[in-house]
C-alpha positions in Angstrom: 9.2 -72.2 -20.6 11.7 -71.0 -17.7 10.0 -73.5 -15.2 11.2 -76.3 -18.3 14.3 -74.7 -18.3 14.7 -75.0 -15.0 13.8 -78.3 -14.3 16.5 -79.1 -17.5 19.1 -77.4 -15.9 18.0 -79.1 -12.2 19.0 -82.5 -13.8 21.6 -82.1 -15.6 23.7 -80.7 -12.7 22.3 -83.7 -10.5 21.5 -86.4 -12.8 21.5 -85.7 -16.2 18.9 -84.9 -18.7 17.9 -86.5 -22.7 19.6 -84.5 -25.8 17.4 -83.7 -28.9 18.5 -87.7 -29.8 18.0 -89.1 -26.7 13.7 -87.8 -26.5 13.6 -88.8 -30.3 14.7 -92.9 -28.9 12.5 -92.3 -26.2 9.2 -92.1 -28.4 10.6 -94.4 -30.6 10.8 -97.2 -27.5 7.6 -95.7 -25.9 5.8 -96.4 -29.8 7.4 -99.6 -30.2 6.6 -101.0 -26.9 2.7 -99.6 -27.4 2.6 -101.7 -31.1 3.9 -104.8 -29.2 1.4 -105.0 -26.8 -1.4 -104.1 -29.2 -0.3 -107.2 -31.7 2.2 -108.8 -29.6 4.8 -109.1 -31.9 7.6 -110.5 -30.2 10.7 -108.1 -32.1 8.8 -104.8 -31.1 9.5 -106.0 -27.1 13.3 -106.6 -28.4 13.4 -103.0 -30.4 11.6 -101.3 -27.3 14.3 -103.2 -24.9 17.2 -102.3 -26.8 16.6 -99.0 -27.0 15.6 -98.8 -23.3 19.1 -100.1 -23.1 20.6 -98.1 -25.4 19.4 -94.9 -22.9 20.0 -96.3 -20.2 23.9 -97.0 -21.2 24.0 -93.3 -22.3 22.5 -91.6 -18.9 25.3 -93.4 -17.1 27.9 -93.1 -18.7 28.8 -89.7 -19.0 27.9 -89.3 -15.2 30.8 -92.0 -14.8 32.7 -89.8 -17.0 33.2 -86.5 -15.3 34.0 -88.7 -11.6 37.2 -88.1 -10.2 38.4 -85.3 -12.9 40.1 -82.3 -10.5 40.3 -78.9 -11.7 42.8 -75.9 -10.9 43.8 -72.3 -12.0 47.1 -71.1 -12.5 47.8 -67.5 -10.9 46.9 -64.4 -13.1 48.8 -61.6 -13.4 47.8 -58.2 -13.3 47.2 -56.5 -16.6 46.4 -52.9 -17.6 43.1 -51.8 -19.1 42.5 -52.7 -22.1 45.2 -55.2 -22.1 44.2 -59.1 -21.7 44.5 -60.9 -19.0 46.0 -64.7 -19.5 43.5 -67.5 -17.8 45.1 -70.8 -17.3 42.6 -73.8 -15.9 44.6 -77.5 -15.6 42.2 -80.5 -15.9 43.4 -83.2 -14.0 42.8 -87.3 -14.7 44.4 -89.0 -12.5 42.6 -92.3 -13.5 43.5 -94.9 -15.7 40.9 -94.0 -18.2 40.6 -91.9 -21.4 38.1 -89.1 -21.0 36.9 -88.0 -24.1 34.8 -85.3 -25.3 34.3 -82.9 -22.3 33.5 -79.8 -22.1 34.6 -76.7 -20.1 33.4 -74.0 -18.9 34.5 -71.1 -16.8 32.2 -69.3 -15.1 33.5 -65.2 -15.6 31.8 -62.4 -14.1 29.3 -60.7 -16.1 31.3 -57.2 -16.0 33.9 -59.3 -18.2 31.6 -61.0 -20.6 29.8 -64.1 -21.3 31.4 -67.7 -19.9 34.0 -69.2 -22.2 33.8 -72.8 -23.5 36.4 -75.2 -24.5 35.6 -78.4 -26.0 38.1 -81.3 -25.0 38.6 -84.4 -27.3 40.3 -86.3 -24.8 42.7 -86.5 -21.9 45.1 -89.1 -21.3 44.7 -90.9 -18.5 47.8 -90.0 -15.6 47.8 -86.8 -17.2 46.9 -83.5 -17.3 45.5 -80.7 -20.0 46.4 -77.4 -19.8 43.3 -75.0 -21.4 45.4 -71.2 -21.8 42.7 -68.6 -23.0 42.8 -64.6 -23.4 40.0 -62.5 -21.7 39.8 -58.6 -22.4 39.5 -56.0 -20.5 38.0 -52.6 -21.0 38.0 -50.9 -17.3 39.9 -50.9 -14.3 38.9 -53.5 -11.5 39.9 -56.3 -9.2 37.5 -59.1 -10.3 37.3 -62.6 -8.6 35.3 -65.9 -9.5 35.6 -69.4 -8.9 32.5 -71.3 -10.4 33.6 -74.1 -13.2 31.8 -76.3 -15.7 32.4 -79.6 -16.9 29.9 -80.8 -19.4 29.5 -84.0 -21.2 27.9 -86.5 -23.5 30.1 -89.0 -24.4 29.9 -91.5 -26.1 26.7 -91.4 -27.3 25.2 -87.7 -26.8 22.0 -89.0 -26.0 22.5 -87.1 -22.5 23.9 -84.2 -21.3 25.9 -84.2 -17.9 27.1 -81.3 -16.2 28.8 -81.0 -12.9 30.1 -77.6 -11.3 33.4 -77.4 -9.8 34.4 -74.6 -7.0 38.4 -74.2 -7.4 40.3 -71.6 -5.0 39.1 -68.3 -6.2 40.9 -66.5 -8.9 41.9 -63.2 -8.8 42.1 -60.6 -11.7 43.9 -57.2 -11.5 43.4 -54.9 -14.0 45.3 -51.9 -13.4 44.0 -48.0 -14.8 45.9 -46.6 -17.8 48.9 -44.7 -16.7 49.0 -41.8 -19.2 52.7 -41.0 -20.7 53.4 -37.9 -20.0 55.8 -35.9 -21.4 55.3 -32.9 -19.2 53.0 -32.1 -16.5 53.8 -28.8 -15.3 51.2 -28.9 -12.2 53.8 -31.5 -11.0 56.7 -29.7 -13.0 55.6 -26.5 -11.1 56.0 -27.5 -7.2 59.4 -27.6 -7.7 60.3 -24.0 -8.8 58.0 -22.3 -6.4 60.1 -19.8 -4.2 58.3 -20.8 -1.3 58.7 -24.6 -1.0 61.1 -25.8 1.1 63.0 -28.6 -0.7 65.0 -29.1 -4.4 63.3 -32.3 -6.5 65.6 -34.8 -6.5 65.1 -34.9 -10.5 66.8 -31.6 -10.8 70.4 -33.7 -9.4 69.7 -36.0 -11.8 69.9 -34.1 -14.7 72.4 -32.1 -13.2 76.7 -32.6 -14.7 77.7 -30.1 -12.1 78.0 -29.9 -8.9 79.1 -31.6 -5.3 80.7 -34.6 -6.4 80.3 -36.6 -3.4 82.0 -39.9 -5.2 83.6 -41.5 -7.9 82.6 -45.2 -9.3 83.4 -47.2 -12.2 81.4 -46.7 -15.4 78.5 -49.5 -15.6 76.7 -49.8 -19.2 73.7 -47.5 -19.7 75.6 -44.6 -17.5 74.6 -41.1 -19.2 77.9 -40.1 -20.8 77.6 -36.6 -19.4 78.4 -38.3 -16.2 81.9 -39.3 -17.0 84.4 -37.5 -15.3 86.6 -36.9 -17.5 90.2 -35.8 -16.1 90.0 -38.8 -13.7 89.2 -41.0 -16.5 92.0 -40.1 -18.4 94.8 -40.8 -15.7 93.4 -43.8 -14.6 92.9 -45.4 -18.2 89.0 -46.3 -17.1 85.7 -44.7 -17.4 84.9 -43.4 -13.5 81.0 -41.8 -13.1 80.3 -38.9 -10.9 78.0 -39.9 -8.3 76.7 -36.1 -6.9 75.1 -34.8 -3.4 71.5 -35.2 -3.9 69.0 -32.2 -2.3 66.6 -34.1 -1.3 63.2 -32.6 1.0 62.0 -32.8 4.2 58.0 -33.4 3.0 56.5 -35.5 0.3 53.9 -34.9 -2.7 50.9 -36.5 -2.2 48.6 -37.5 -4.6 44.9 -37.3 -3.2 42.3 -39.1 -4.5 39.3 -37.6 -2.8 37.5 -41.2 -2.8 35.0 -40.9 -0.3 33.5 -37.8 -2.0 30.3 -38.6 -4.4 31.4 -38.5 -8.1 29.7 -39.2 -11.4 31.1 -42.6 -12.5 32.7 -42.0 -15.6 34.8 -38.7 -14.4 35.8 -40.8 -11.2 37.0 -43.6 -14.3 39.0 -40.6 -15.4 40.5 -39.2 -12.2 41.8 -42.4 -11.2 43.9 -42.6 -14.6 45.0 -38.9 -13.4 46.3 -40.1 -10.4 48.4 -42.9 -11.5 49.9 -40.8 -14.6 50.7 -38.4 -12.0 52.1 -40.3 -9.7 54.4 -42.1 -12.1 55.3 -38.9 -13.4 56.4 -37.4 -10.0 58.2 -41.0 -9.9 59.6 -40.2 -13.4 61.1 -37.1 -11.9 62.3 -38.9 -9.0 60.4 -36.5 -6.5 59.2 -38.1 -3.1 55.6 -38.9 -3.9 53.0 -41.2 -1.9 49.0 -42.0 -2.9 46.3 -41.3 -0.4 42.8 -42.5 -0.8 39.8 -42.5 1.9 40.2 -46.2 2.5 44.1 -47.0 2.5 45.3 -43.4 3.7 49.1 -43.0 2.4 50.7 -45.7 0.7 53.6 -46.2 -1.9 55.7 -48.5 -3.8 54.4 -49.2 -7.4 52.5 -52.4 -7.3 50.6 -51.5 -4.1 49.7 -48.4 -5.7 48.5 -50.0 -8.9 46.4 -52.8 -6.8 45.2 -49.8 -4.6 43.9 -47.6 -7.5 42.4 -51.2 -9.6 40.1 -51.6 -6.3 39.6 -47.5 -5.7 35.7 -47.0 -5.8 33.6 -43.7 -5.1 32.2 -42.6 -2.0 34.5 -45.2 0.3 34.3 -45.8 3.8 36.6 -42.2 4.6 39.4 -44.0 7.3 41.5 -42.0 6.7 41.2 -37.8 6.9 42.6 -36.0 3.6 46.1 -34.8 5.0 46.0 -31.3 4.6 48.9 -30.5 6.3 51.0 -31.9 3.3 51.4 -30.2 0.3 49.1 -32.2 -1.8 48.1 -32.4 -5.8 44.2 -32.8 -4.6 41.9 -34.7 -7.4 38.1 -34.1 -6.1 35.1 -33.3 -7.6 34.2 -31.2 -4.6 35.2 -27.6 -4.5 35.2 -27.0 -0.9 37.9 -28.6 0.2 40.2 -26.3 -2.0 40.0 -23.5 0.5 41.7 -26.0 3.3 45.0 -26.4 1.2 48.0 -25.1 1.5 49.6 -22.3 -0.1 52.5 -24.8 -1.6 49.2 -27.4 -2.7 48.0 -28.0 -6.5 44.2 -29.2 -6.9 42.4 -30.7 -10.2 38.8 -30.3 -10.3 36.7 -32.4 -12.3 33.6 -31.2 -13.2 30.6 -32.8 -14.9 29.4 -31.3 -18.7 27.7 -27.7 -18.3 28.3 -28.0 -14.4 29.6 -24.4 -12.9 30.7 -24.5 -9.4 32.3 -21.0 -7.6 35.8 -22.1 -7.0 38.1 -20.0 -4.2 41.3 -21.0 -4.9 43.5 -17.5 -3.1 46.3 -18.0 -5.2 46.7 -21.5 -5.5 47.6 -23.3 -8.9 44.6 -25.9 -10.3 43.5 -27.1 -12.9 39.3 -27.6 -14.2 39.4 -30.4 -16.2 36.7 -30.9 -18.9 35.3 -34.4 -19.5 34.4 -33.4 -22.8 37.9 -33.1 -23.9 41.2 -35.1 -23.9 42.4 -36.2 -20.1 46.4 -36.5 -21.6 46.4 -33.4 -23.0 44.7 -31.3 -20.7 47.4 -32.7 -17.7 50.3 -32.1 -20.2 49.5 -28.2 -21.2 48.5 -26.2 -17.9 45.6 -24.2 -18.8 43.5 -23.7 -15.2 43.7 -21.2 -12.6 47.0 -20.0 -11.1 
């Protein structure tokens, strides 16, 4: 059976190859033209012929059909997990024919799902259809692809024709969940050790006191608490306290230890971690970068989001974990805790019923249990101080 289905699939992608109605009027022609020789009865020849005609009209022309049709995919932007990503294909006729009845196919990985189909009355000819369809998503990834069908049997669907096109590959992003956080006090923490060098720039902020460094006009969506108000009032306009900002001399790094081995699913998890946490230090307007094995330090929102889409376990280590930062270290290996330094934070994530010996001196950390919600466990600071 799969050398039969092989041999089907063989011509239709060169040739093309007989429906269920095109073997049934190929026995009827083979039957007829075995009766006319046997009595030689002149209208079996004719039925025999016409059918033979009748094939041979519909193995060519839905070959002619599918010439000179041009495909292309519309860029596809970037979507979060679970979220679905918006596939565009344009099916070009730039002849002066109708082509009807077509179908298309495009080719997705097999991570993503099965290959979606479109069936295509017609397309005008000078013209071009648009085919829009939704794909969804369950995990992070940056998945690419390129292989498209075009399948037909028109007019007669006594044969099927299919011929694969090979457009510019297309390129999905889907970003990892970023966790809304409403607190995270491993993060919230850094900034009110005694021995850390720097003021978050957060803490400004929030601040209505303080070194007023300037004063602007009011611009809608300006906190009110801003206003200052005796300046307001001799001028007869709103004017906004701008205020010194403290801002540090080092950054928080979040540290993806990627080249370390991890247990798939946890490494699913840490890599949400890291982007909550890193759009919560962001939230807080603290100076925060992303360091993995393979890109080192990077920032800037998008690159960070493509960076931890594409993130995967034990990676090529080009870059060495840069201790000599304070860091907020998410591993799965417990003996890099002992190289951090005393201003450093480290999450752990452990696998179910796994005990490790952690020495941690007195830094702050956090054991997170895969058995129990990721959100809430980063939002109410229950590990090791």
């Amino acid at each position: 059976m799969t050398n039969i289905n092989k041999l089907t699939t063989w011509l239709e992608t060169r040739f093309c190859t007989p429906a269920y109605s095109g073997w049934v009027l190929f026995g009827l022609a083979i039957c007829f033209f075995g009766a006319a020789t046997n009595t030689m009865a002149g209208w079996l020849y004719v039925l025999s012929g016409l059918i033979s005609a009748l094939l041979i009209i519909g193995a060519i022309l839905p070959v002619r059909s599918l010439r000179h049709l041009t495909i292309s995919r519309l860029p596809i932007s970037p979507v979060t997990a679970g979220d679905d990503l918006i596939i565009t294909l344009a099916l070009d006729n730039p002849t002066s024919d109708h082509k009807t009845l077509l179908q298309i196919e495009d080719q997705i990985p097999l991570v993503l799902g099965k290959p979606y189909t479109q069936a295509i009355e017609v397309i005008q000819p000078q013209s071009q259809y648009q085919w829009v369809y939704y794909l969804p998503t369950q995990r992070r990834g940056v998945y690419q692809w390129q292989d498209v069908n075009l399948r037909t049997g028109t007019p007669l669907g006594l044969f099927w024709c299919r011929r694969q096109q090979e457009i510019p590959a297309a390129s999905a992003i889907v970003y990892p969940t970023v966790l809304s956080l409403q607190q995270c006090p491993i993060i919230d923490s850094i900034g009110q050790d005694d021995n850390i060098q720097f003021q978050s720039d957060y803490r400004a902020a929030k601040a209505t006191e303080g070194v007023t460094r300037n004063l602007r006009p009011y611009h809608y969506g300006d906190p009110m608490r801003m206003i200052h108000w005796r300046t307001s009032a001799k001028l007869g306009e709103f004017k906004i306290k701008e205020l010194e900002v403290m801002t540090g001399s080092e950054d928080i790094v979040i540290t993806l230890d990627s080249a370390s081995t991890w247990n798939k699913d946890i490494f699913e998890r840490a890599v949400i971690a890291a982007a909550s946490l890193y759009f919560y230090a962001q939230q807080r307007q603290m100076n925060v970068k992303l360091w993995t094995a393979q890109t080192g330090l990077i920032f800037g929102n998008s690159y960070v989001l493509s960076t931890l889409a594409a993130v995967e376990t034990q990676e090529e280590a080009k870059y060495s974990i840069p201790f000599t930062s304070p860091l907020i270290l998410l591993t799965s290996n417990t003996t890099h805790l002992s190289s951090l330094l005393d201003n450093s934070r480290w999450i752990l994530f452990t696998e179910p019923e796994t005990t490790q010996p952690i020495l941690t001196r007195h830094l702050k950390g956090l054991i997170i249990n895969p058995e129990e919600d990721l959100q809430q466990q980063l939002q109410i600071f229950s590990g090791i101080t």
